[in-house]
C-alpha positions as CSV (number, residue, x, y, z in Angstrom):
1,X,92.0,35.7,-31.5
2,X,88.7,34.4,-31.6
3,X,87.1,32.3,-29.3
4,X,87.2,28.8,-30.9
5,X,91.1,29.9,-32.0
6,X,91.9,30.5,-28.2
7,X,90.4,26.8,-27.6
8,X,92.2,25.3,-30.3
9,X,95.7,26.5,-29.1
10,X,94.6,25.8,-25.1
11,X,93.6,22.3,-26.9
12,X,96.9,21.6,-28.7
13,X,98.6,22.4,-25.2
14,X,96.8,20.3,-23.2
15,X,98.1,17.4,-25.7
16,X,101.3,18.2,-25.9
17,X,101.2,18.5,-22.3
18,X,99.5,15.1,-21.9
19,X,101.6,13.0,-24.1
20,X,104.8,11.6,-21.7
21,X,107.9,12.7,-22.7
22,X,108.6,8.9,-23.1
23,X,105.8,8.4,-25.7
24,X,108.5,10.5,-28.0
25,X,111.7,9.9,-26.9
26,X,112.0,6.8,-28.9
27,X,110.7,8.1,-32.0
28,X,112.5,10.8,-34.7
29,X,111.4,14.3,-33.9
30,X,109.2,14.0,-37.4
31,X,106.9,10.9,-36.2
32,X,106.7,12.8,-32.8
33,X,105.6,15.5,-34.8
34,X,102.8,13.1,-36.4
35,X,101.6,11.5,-33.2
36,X,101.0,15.1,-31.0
37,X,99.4,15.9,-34.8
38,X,97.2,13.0,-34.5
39,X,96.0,13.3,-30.9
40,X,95.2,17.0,-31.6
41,X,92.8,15.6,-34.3
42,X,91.3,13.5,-32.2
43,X,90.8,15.9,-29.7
44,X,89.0,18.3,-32.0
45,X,87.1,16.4,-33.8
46,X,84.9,15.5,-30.5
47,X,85.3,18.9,-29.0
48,X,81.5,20.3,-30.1
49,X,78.2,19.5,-29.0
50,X,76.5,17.7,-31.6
51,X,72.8,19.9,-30.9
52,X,74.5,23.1,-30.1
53,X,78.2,22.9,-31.5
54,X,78.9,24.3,-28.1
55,X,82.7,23.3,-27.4
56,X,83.2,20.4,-24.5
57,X,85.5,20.1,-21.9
58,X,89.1,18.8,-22.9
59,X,89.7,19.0,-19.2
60,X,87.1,16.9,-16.8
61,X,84.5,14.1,-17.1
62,X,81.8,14.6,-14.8
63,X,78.7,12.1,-13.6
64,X,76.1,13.1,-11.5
65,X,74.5,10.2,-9.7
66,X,76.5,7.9,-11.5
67,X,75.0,8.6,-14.6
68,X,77.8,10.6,-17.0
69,X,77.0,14.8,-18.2
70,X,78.3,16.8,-20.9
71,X,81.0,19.2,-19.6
72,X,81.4,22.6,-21.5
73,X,83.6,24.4,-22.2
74,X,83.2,28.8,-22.4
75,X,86.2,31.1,-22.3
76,X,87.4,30.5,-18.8
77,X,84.9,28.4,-17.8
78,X,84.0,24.6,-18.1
79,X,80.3,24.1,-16.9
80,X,78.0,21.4,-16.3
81,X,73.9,21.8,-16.1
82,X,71.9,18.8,-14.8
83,X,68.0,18.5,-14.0
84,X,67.5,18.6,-10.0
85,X,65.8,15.9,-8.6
86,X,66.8,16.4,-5.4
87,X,70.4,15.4,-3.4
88,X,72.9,14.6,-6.2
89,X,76.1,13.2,-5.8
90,X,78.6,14.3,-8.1
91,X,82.2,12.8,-9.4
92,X,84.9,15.0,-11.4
93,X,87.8,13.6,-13.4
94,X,90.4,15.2,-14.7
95,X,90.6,13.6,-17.8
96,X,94.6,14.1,-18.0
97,X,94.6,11.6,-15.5
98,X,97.3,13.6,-13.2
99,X,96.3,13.1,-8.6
100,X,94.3,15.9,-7.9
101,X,96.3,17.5,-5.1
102,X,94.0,20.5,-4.2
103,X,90.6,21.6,-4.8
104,X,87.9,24.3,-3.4
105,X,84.3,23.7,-3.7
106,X,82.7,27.1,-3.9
107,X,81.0,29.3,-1.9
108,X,82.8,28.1,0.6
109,X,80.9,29.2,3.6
110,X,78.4,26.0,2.5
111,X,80.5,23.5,3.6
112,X,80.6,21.2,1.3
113,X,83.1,18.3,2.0
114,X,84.8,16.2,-0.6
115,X,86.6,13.4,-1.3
116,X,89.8,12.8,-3.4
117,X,90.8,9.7,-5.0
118,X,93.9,10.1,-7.2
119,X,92.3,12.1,-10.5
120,X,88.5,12.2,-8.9
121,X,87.1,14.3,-7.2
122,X,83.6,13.4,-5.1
123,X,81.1,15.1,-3.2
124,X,77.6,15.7,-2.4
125,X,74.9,17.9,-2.8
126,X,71.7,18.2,-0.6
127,X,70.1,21.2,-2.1
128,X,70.2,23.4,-5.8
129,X,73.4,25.7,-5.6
130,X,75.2,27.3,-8.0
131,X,79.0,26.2,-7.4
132,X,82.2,26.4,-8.7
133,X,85.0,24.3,-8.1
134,X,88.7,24.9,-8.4
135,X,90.7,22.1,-8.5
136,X,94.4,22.4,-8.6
137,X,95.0,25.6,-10.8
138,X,93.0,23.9,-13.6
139,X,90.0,26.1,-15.1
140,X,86.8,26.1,-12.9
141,X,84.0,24.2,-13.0
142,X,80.6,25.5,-12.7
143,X,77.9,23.6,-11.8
144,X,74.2,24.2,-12.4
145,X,71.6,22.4,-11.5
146,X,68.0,23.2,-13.1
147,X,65.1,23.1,-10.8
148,X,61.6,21.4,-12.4
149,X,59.7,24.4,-14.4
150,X,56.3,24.5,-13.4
151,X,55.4,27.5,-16.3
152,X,57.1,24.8,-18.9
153,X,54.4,25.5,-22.1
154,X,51.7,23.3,-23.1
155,X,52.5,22.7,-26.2
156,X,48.8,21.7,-27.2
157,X,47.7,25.2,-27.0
158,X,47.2,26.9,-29.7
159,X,48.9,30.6,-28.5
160,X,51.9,27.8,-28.1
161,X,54.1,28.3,-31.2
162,X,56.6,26.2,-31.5
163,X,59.3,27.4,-34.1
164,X,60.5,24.0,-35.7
165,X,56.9,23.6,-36.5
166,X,57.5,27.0,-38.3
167,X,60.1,26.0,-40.5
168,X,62.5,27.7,-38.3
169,X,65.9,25.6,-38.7
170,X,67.3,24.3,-35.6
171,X,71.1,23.2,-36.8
172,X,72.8,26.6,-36.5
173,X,73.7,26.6,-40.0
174,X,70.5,29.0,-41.7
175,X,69.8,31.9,-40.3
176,X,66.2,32.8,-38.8
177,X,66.0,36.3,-38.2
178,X,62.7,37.1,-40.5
179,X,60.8,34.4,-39.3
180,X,61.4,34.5,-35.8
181,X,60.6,38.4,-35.8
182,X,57.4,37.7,-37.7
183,X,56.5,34.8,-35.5
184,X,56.9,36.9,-32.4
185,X,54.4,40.2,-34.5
186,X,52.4,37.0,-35.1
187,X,51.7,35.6,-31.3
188,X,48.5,35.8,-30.3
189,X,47.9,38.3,-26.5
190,X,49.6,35.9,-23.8
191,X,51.1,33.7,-26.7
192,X,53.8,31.8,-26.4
193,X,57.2,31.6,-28.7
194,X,58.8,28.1,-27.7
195,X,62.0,26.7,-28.5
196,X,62.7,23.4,-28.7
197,X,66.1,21.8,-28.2
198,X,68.4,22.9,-30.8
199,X,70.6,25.6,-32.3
200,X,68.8,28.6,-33.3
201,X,70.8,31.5,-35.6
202,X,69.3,34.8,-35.7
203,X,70.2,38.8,-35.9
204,X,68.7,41.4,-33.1
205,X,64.5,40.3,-32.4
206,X,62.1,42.6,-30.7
207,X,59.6,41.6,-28.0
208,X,56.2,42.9,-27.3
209,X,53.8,42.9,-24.9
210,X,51.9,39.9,-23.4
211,X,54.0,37.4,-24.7
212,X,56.9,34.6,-23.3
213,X,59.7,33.8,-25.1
214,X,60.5,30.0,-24.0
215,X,64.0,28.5,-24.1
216,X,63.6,25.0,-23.2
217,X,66.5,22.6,-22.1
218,X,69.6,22.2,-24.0
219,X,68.6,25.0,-26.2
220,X,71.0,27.7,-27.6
221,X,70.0,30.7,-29.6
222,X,72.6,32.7,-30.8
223,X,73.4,36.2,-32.6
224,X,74.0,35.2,-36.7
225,X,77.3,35.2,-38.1
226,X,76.1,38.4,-40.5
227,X,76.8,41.1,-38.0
228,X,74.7,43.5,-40.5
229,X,71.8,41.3,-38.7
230,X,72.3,42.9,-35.2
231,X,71.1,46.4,-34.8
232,X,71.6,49.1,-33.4
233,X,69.8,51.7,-30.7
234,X,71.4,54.8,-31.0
235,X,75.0,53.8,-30.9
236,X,74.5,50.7,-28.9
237,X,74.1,47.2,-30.3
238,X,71.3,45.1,-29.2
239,X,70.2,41.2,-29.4
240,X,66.9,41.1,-27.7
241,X,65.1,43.9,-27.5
242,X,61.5,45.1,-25.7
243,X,61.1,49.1,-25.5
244,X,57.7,50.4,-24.5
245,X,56.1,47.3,-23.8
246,X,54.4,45.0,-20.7
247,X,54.1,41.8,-19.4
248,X,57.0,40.1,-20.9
249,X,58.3,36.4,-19.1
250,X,61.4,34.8,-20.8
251,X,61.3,31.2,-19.4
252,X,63.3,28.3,-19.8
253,X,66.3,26.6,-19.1
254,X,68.4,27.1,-22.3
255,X,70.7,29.8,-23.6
256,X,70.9,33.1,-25.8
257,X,74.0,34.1,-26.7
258,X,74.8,37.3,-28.1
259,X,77.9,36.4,-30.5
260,X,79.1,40.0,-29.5
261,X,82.7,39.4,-29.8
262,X,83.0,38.9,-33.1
263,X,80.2,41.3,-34.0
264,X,81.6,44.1,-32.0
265,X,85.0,43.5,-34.1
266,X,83.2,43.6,-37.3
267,X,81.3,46.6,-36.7
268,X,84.2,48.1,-35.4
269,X,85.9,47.9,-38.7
270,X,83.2,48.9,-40.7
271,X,82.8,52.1,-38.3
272,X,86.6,52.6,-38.2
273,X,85.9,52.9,-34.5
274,X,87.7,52.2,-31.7
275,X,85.1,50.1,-29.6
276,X,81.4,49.6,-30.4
277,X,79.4,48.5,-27.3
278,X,76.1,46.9,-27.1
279,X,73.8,44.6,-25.1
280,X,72.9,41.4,-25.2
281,X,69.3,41.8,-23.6
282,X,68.0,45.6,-23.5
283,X,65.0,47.0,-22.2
284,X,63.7,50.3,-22.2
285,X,60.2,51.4,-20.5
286,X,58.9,48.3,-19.7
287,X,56.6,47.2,-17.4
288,X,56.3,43.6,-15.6
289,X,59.3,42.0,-17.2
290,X,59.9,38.2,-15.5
291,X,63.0,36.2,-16.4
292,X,63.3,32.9,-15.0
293,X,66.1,30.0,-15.5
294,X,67.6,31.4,-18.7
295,X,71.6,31.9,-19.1
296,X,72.7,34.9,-21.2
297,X,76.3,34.7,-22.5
298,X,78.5,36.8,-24.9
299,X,77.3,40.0,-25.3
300,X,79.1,43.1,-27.2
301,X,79.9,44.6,-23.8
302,X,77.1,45.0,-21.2
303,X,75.3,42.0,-20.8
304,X,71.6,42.6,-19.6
305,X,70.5,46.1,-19.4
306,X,67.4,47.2,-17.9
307,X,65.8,51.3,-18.5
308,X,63.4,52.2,-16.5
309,X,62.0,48.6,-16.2
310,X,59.7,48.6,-13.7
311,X,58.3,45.2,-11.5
312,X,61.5,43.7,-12.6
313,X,62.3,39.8,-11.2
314,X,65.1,37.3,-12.2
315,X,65.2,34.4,-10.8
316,X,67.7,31.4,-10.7
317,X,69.4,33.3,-14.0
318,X,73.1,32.9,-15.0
319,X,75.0,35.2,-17.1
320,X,78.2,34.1,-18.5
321,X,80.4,37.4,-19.3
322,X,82.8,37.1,-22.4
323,X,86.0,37.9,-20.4
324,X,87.4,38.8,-23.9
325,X,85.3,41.7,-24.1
326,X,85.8,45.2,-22.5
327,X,82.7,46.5,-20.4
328,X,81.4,43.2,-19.5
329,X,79.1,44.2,-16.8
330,X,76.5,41.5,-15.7
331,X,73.2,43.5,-14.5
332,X,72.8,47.1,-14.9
333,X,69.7,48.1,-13.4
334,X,69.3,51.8,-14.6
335,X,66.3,54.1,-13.4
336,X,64.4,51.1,-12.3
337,X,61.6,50.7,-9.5
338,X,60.5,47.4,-7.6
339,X,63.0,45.4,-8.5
340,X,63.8,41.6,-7.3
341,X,67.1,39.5,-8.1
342,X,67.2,36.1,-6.7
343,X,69.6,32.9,-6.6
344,X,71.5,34.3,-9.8
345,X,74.9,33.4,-10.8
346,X,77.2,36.4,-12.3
347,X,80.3,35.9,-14.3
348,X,81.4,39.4,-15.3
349,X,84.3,40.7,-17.0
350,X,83.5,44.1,-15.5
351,X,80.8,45.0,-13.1
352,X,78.6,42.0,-11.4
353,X,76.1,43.7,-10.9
354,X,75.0,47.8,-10.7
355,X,72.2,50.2,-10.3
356,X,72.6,53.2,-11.9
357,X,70.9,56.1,-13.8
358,X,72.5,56.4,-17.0
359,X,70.3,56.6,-19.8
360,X,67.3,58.6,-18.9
361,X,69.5,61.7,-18.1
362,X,66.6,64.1,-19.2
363,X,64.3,62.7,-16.7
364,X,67.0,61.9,-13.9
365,X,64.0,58.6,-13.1
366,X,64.6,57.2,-9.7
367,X,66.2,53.8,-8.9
368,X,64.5,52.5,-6.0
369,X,62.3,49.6,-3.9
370,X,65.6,46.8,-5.2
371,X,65.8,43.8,-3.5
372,X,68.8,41.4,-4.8
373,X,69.5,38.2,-2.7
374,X,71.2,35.1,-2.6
375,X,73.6,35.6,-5.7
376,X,76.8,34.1,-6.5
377,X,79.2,36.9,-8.1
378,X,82.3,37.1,-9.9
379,X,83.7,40.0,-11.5
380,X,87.1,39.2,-13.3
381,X,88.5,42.8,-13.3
382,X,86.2,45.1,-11.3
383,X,83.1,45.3,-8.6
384,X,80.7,42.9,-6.9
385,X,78.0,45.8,-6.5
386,X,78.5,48.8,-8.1
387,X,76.2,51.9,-7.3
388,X,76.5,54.6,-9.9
389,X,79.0,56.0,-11.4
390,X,76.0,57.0,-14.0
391,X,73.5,58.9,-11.1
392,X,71.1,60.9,-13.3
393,X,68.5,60.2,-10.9
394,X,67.2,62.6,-8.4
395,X,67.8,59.5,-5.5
396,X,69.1,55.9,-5.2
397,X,66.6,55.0,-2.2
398,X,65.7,51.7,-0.1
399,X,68.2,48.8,-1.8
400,X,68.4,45.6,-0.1
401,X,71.5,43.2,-1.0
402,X,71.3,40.1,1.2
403,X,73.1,36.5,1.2
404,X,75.4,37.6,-1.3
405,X,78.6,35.4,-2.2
406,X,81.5,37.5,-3.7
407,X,83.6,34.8,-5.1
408,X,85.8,36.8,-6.5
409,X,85.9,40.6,-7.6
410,X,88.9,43.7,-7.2
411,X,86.5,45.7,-4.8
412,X,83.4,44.4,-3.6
413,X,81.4,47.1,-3.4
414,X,81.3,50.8,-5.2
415,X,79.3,53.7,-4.5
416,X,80.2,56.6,-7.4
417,X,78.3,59.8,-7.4
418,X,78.9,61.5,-10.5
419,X,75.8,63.3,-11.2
420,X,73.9,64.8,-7.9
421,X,71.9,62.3,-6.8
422,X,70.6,61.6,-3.0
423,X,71.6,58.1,-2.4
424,X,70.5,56.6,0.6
425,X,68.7,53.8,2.7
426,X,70.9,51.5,1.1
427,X,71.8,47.8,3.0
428,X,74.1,45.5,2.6
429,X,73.5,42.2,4.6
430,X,74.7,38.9,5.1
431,X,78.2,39.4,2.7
432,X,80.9,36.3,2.2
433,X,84.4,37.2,1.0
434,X,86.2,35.4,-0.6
435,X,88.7,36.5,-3.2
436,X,90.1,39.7,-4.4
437,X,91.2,39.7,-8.0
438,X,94.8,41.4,-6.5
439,X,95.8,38.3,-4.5
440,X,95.0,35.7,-6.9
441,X,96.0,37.2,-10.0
442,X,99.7,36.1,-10.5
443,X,98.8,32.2,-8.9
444,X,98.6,30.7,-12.5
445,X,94.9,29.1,-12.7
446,X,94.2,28.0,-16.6
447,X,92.1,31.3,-17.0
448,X,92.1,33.7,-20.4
449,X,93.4,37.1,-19.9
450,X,91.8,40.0,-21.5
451,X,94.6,42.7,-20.4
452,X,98.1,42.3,-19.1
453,X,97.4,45.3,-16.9
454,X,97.1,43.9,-13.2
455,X,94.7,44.7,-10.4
456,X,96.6,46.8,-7.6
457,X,97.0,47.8,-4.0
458,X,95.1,51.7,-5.2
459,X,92.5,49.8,-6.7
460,X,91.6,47.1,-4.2
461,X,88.8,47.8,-1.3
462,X,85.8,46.2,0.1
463,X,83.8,49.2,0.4
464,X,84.3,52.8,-1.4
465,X,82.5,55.7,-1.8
466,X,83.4,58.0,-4.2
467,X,82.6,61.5,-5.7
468,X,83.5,63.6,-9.3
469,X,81.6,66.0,-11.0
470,X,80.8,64.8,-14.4
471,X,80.7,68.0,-15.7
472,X,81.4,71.8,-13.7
473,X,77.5,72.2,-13.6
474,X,76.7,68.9,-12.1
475,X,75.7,69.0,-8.4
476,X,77.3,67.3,-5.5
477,X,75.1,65.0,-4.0
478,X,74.7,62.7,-0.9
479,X,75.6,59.5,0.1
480,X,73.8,58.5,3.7
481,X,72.1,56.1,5.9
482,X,73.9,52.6,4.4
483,X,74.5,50.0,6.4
484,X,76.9,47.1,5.6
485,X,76.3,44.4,8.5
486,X,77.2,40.5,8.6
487,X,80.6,40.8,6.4
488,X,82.4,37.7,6.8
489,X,86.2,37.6,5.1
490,X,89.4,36.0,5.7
491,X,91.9,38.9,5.3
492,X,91.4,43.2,6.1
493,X,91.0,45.1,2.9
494,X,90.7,48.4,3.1
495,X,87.3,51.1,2.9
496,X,87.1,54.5,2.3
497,X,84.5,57.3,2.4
498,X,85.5,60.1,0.0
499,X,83.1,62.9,-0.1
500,X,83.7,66.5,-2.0
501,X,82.1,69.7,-0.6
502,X,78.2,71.3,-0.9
503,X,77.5,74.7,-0.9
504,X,74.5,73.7,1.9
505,X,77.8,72.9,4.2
506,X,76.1,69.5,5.0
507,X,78.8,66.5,4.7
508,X,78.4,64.5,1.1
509,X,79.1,61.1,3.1
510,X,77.1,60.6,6.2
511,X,75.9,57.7,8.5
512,X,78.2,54.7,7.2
513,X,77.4,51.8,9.7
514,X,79.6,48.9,9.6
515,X,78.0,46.1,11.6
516,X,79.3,42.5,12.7
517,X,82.6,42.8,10.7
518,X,84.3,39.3,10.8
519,X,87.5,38.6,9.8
520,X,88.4,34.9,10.3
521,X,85.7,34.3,12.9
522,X,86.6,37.9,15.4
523,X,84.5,40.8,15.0
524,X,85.9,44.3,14.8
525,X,85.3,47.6,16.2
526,X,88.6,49.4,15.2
527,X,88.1,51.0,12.1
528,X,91.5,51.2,12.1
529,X,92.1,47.3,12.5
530,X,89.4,47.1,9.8
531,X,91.6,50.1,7.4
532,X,88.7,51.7,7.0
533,X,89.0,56.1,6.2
534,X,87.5,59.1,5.6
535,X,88.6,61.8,3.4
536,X,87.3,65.1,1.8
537,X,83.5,66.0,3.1
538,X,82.8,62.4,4.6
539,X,81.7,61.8,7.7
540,X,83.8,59.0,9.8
541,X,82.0,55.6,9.6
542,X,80.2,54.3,12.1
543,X,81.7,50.4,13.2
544,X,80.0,48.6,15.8
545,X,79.9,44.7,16.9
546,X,76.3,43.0,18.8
């Protein structure tokens, strides 16, 4: 089912539900028939954005200020973006007018008080967060503010293209591939490719050097219907592309979105292949890449993938995982050096986020020198922060995750060894728990479900480390010297340290620090208490309270 089929049914639910059973019971079952008919019409025929055709919310009505916002509505997501001017306060309805009788406002840990007035919903905000709210066991609301851009274009300069000026059509209904690559082949060193407010269709683009792609407000770019229009590296599909290129900045608070589900399926059937996986964003060999503001959404499996992509910084991005789609990781940072993540918000089907070495196996390129802070995660079916498995790299060195909200994930953090490599000085600080994926799986929340397969007791942990050889030939390598310190969680899930045996003799898993481990406000020190193990070649974790 494709994604504007799943809405339609979800839509032609929500009416049936909304209509009281009184509204039929005096009529024959044939005009009841005609009025849910009706009111499913008249649902649908508002349900698009009239710039972007995105769909909109069936579900709430949301002001900010007092001034109304367009709610959309992805997958199983509705989301709201809004400029920040500075404290906002916001008002939710539902807009089946039923009391609201519970509601969350998310991360948690901020605080946030609200108030609840039959269907409404108020609160306030005093500074730019990304937060979702849960209210009853309706779909979530996301809410994303947009900070003032102080690199927005001037459009007066001349290395400023802009692409409606171009001819480029901005209705979503020609496609732009061939001018949009040659306008990019075009731009002038330091140039500029700007993108005005619209809906922009277009097969797989590559970037070069010295140039910014900018996606201004209420802007959506997305992957062409034709999937013969998206290409392909090796065996992977691509959308945006920059390989052996530098100083690259994609800017801009709009959207690029991938189309990957029903590309995938169509190249899939014309490959007579089981899955076909691709990327949304994909760089390989690039120096100086900057990405600031922009929200990436429905790739072909992994959404932003980053090779050996050196002086690497996101900031304030959002990626919004098809949950539809198998191997919906969010970041994959592979063979990468000096890397910074900041105040990013992560909706993965799969992995949230993960460093790995994957593609450069020849080389076995270090990851090191990362630094990712104050994100909000959420994996639907997997990890938080994933190390590994892919470790062709000869070490996985001095990574700093900080002020990290794990909204919701299976296991919050992974580290696999697979292939050999030394991974150490790694730190995790500063950790809120909130939700594992087993204990809220089977509560009902209005959320689309890729698999019936559910999450389970053997696959649940907040911390594992974990070897296989890949192959017989690959080498066992180390995992030392991590420190996970400030956890803060509401319920004991079990760790483990798994390590398998080197012919040195020296233990695979070594120097595991567990530091300030709260559970509902009470540090422990019993690693039994906190159900943490050790098993195979792995040292017993250190757990300490100061």
């Amino acid at each position: 089912m494709t994604r504007k089929e799943t809405f339609l049914v979800y839509t032609f639910k929500q009416v049936i539900l909304s209509v009281h059973k009184e509204s039929c019971m005096p009529l024959r079952q044939v005009h009841c028939s005609v009025l849910l008919l009706s009111l499913l019409v008249a649902h649908v025929s508002a349900a698009t954005d009239p710039i972007t055709q995105d769909l909109l919310s069936t579900r709430y009505a949301v002001t900010v200020d007092g001034k109304p916002v367009t709610v959309y509505s992805y997958e199983d997501m509705d989301y709201i973006t809004f400029p920040w001017q500075g404290k906002a306060k916001i008002n939710v309805t539902r807009l089946d007018a039923k009391p609201i009788t519970e509601t969350r406002i998310r991360p948690v840990r901020l605080g946030i008080t609200s108030q609840i007035k039959q269907a409404n919903l108020s609160f306030e905000m005093d500074a730019p967060r990304h937060l979702v709210i849960n209210i009853d066991l309706m779909r979530k609301l996301v809410i994303v503010p947009q900070l003032p851009d102080p690199d927005f274009p001037d459009l007066n300069n001349k290395s400023v293209i802009n692409v409606k000026n171009i001819g480029a059509d901005s209705t979503g209904k020609r496609d732009n591939t061939q001018l949009l690559q040659q306008a990019i082949d075009g731009l002038p060193t330091g140039g500029t490719l700007y993108f005005p407010a619209g809906h922009y269709r277009t097969g797989s683009l590559e970037l070069k050097s010295d140039m910014t792609l900018y996606v201004d407000r209420h802007t959506l770019i997305k992957g062409s219907d034709n999937f013969k229009l998206h290409k392909f590296r090796g065996s992977y599909l691509y959308f945006i592309r920059a390989e052996n290129q530098q100083n690259i900045r994609i800017l801009g608070h709009g959207m690029i979105d991938a189309n990957g589900g029903p590309i995938r399926r169509a190249w899939e059937v014309e490959k007579a292949k089981r899955k076909v996986a691709g990327r949304c964003f994909l760089t390989v060999n690039v120096k100086n890449l900057t990405i600031k503001n922009t929200t990436f959404r429905e790739s072909y499996s992994w959404n932003m993938h980053f090779v050996a992509t050196d002086n690497l910084h996101l900031d304030r991005i959002k990626v919004f995982s098809s949950m539809t789609n198998s191997n919906g990781d969010g970041l994959d940072i592979d063979g990468c050096h000096d890397v910074l993540v900041e105040n990013c918000l992560i909706f993965a089907e799969d992995d949230a986020i993960t460093p790995k070495g994957a593609w450069l196996k020849d080389q076995r390129r270090d990851a090191r020198n990362f630094v990712i802070r104050d994100c909000v995660l959420w994996s639907q079916m997997a990890t938080g922060i994933r190390l590994g498995a892919e470790t062709h790299s000869a070490e996985f060195a001095n990574m700093t995750f900080e002020n990290i909200d794990f909204l919701r994930a299976n296991t919050m953090i992974r580290i696999y060894n697979y292939d050999g490599a030394d991974i150490h000085d790694i730190v995790f600080k500063n950790l809120w728990v909130e939700e594992y994926t087993l204990y809220v799986q089977d509560l009902g929340f209005d959320e689309i479900e890729r698999v019936k397969k559910k999450r389970d007791q053997g696959q649940t942990y907040f911390f594992y480390v974990y070897y296989r050889k890949r192959t017989p030939e690959s080498q066992v390598g180390l995992v030392r010297d991590v420190l996970i310190e400030n956890i803060h969680a509401d319920r004991v899930v079990k760790s483990k340290l798994f390590g398998m045996d080197r012919p040195d003799g020296q233990k695979s898993v070594s120097n595991i620090t567990f530091k300030n481990y709260i559970v509902n406000g009470k540090c422990i020190t019993d690693p039994k208490a906190l159900k943490i193990s050790s098993e195979g070649n792995a040292e017993l974790a250190t757990v300490i309270c100061e």
